[in-house]
FINUKOL-433404 format. One record per atom (N, C-alpha, C, O): residue in three letters; x, y, z; atom name; residue number from 1. Coordinates in steps of 0.001 Angstrom, whole numbers, plus 500000, padded with zeros to 6 digits. Atoms other than C-alpha are relative to their C-alpha. Layout:
N
ALA/X/Y/Z/CA/NUM
...
This chain:
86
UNK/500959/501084/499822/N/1
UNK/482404/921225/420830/CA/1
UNK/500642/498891/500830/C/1
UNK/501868/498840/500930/O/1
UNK/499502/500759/498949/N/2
UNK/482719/918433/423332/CA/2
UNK/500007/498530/499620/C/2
UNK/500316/497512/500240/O/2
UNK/500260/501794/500954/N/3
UNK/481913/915458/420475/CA/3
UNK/501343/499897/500240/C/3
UNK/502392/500541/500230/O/3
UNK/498542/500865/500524/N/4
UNK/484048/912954/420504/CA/4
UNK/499925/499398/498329/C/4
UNK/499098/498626/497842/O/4
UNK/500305/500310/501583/N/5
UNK/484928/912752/416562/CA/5
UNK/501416/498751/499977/C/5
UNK/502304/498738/500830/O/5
UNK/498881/500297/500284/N/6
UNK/487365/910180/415007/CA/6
UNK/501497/500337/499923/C/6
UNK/502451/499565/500018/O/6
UNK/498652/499631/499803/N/7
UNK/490195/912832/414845/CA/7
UNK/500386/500123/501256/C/7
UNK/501547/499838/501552/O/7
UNK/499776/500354/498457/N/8
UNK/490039/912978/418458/CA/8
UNK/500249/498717/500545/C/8
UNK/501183/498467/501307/O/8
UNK/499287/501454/500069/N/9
UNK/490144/909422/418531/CA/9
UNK/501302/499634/500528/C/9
UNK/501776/499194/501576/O/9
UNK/498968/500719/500806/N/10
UNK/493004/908833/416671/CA/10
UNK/501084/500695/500807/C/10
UNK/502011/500183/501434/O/10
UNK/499042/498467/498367/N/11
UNK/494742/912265/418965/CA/11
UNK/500201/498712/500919/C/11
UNK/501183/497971/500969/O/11
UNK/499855/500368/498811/N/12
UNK/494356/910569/421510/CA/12
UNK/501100/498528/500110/C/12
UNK/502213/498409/500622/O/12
UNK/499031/501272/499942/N/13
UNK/495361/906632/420806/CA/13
UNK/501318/500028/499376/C/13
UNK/502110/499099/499529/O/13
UNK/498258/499806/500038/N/14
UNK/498798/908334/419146/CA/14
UNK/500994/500358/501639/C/14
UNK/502198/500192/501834/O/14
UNK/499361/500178/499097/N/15
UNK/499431/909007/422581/CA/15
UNK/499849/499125/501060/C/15
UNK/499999/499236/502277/O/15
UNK/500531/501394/498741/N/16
UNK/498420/905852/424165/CA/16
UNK/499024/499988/501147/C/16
UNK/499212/499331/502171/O/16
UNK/501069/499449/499213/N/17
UNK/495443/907065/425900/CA/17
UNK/499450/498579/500360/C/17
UNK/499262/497640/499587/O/17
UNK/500994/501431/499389/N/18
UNK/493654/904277/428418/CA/18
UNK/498917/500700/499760/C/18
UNK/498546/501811/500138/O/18
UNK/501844/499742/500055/N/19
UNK/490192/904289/427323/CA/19
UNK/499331/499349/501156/C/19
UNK/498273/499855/501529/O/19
UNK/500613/500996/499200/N/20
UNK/489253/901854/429751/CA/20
UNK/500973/499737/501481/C/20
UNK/501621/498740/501799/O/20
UNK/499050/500194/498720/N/21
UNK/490954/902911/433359/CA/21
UNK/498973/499100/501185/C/21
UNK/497785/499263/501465/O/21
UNK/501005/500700/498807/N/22
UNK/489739/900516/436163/CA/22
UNK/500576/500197/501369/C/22
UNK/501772/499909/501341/O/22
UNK/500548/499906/498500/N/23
UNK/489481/901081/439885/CA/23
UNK/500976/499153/500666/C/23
UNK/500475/498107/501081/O/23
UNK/499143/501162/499180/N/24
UNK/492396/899191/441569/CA/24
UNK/498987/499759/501296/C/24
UNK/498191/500583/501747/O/24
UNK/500957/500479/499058/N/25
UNK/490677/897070/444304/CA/25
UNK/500117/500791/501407/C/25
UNK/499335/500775/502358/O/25
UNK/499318/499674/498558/N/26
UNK/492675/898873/446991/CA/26
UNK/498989/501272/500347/C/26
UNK/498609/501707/501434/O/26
UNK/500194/498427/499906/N/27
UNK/491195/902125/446108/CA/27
UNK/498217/499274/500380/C/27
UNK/497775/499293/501529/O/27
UNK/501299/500884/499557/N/28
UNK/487507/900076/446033/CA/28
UNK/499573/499725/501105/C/28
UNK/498458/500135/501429/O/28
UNK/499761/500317/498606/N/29
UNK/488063/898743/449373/CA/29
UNK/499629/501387/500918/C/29
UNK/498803/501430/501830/O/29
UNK/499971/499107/499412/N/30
UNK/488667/902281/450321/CA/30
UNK/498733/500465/500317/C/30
UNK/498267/500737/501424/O/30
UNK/501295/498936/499997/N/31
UNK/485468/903887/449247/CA/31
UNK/499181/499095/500762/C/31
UNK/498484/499770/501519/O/31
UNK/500904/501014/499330/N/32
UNK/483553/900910/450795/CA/32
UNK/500022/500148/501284/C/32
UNK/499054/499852/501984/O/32
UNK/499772/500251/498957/N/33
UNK/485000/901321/453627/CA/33
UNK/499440/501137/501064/C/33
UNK/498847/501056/502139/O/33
UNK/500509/498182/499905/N/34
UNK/484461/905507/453873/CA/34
UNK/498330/499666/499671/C/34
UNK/497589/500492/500205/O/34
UNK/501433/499948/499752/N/35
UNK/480618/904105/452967/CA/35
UNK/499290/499523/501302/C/35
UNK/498240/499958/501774/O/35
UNK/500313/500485/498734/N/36
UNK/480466/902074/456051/CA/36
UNK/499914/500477/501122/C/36
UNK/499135/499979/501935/O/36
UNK/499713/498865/498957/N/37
UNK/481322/904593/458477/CA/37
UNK/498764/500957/499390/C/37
UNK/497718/501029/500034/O/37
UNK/501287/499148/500214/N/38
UNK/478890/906840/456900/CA/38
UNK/498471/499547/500386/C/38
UNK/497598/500096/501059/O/38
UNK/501666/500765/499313/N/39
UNK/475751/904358/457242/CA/39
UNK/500232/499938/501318/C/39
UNK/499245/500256/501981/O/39
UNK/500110/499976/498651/N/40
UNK/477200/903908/460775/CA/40
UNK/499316/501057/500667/C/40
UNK/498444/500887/501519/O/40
UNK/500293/499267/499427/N/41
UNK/476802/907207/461449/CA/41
UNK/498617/500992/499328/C/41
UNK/498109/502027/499757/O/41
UNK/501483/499283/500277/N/42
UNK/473712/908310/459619/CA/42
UNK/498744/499182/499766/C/42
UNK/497605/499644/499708/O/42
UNK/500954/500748/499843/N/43
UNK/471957/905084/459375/CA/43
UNK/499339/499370/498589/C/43
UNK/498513/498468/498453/O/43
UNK/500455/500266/501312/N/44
UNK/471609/905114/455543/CA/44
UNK/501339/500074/498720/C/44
UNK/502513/500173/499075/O/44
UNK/499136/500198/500492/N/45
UNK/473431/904930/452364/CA/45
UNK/499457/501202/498622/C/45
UNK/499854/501012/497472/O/45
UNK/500198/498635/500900/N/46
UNK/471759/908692/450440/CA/46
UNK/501027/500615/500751/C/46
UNK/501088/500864/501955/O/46
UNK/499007/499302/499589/N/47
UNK/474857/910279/450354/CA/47
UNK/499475/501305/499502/C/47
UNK/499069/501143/498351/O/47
UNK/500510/498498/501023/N/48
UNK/473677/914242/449216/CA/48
UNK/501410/500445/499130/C/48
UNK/502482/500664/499693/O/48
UNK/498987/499611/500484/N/49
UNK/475886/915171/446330/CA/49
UNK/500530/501978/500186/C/49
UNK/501422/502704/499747/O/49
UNK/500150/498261/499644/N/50
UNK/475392/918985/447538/CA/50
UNK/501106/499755/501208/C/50
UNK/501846/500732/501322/O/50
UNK/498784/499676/498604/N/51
UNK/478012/917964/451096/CA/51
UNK/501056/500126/499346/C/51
UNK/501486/499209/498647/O/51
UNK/498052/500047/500126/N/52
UNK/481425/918837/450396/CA/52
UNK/500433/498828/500584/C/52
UNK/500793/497976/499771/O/52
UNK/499108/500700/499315/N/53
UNK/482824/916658/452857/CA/53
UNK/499723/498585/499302/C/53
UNK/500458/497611/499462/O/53
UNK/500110/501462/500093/N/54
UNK/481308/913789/451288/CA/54
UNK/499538/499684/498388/C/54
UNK/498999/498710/497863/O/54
UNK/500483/500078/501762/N/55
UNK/480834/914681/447400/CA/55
UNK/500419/498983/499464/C/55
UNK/499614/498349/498782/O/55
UNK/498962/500605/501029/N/56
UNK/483854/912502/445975/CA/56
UNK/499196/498285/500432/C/56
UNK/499260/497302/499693/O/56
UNK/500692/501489/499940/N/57
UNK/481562/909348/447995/CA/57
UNK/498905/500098/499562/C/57
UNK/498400/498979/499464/O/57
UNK/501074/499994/500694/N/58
UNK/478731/910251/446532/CA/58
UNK/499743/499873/498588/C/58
UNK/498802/499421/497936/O/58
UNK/499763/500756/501781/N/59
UNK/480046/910004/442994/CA/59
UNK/500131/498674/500016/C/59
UNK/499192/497983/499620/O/59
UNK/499537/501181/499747/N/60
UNK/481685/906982/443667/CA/60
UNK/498157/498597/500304/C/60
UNK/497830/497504/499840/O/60
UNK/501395/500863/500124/N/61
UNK/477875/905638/444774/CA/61
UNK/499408/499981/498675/C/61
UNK/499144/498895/498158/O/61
UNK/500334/499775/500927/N/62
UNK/476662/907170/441790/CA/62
UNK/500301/498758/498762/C/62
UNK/499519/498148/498033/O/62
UNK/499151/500550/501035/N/63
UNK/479144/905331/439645/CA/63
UNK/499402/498477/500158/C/63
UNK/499229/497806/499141/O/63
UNK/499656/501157/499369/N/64
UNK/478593/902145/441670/CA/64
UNK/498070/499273/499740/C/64
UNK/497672/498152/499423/O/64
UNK/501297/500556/500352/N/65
UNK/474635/902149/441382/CA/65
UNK/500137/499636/498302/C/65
UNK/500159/498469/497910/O/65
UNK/499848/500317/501368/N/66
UNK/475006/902566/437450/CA/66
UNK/500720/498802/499651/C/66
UNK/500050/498128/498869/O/66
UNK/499973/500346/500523/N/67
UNK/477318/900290/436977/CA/67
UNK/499493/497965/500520/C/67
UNK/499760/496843/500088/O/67
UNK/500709/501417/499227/N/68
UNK/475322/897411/439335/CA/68
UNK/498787/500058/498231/C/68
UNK/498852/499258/497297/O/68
UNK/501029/500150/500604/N/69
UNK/472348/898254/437061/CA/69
UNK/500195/499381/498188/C/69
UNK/499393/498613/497656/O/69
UNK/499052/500608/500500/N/70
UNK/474836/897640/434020/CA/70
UNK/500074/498455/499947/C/70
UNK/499805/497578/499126/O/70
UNK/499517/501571/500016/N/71
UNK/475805/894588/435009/CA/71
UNK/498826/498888/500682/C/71
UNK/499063/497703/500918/O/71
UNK/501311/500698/499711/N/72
UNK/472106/893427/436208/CA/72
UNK/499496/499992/498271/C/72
UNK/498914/498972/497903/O/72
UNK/500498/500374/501514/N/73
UNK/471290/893990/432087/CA/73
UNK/501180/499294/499060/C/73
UNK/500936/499321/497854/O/73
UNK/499026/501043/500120/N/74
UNK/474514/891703/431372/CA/74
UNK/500912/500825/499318/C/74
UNK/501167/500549/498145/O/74
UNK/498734/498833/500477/N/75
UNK/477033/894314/430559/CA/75
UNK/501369/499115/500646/C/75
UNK/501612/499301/501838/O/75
UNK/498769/500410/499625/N/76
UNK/480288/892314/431001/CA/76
UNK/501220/500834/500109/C/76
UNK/502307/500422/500514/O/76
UNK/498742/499412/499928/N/77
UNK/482495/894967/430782/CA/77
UNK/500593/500610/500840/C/77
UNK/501700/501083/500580/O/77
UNK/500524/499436/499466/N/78
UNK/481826/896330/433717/CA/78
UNK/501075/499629/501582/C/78
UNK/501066/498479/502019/O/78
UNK/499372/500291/498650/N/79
UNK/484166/896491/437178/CA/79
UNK/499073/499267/500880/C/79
UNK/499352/498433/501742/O/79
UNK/501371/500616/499188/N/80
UNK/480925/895512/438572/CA/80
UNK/500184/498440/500472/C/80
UNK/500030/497769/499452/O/80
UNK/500177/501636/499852/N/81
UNK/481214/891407/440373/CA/81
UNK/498996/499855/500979/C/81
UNK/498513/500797/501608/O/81
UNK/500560/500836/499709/N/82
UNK/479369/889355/441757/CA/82
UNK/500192/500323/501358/C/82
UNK/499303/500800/502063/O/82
UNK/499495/500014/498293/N/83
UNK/481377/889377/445256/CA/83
UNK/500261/501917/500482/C/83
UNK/500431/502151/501679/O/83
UNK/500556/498690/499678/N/84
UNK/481085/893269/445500/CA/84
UNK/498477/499987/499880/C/84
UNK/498246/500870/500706/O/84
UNK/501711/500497/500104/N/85
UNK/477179/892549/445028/CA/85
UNK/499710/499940/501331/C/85
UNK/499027/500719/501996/O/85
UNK/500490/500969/498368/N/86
UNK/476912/890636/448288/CA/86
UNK/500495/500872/501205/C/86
UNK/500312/500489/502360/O/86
């Protein structure tokens, strides 16, 4: 089974497991940057998660719409700011 139960938990935080990994900005920057070039050259920002060449930015949108929508219903926890917004 794929639940997450308390003994899994507890597994896990004996070995110091990050529950909560965040996105260094550098790497952020990156994907933003790999989106920009893409709208350049196709004019839009539907990435198809079916391209290979361009799956790993299409999660990354994925991730990026959710966690806008997140942080539009006041989810603070959220990598999501203000100045990535704009």
């Amino acid at each position: 089974s794929s639940r997450m139960t308390e003994d899994r938990i507890e597994r896990l935080n004996k070995l110091n497991f990050e529950w909560k990994v965040k996105l260094p900005e550098k790497q952020w920057i990156q994907r933003y940057q790999e989106l920009v070039s893409y709208v350049r050259e196709f004019g839009h920002a539907r990435v198809p998660r079916s391209s290979p060449r361009y799956s790993s930015l299409a999660f990354w949108l994925s991730n990026q719409r959710t966690n806008f929508r997140r942080f539009q219903s006041g989810d603070s926890s959220l990598q999501m700011t203000e100045k990535r917004i704009q």
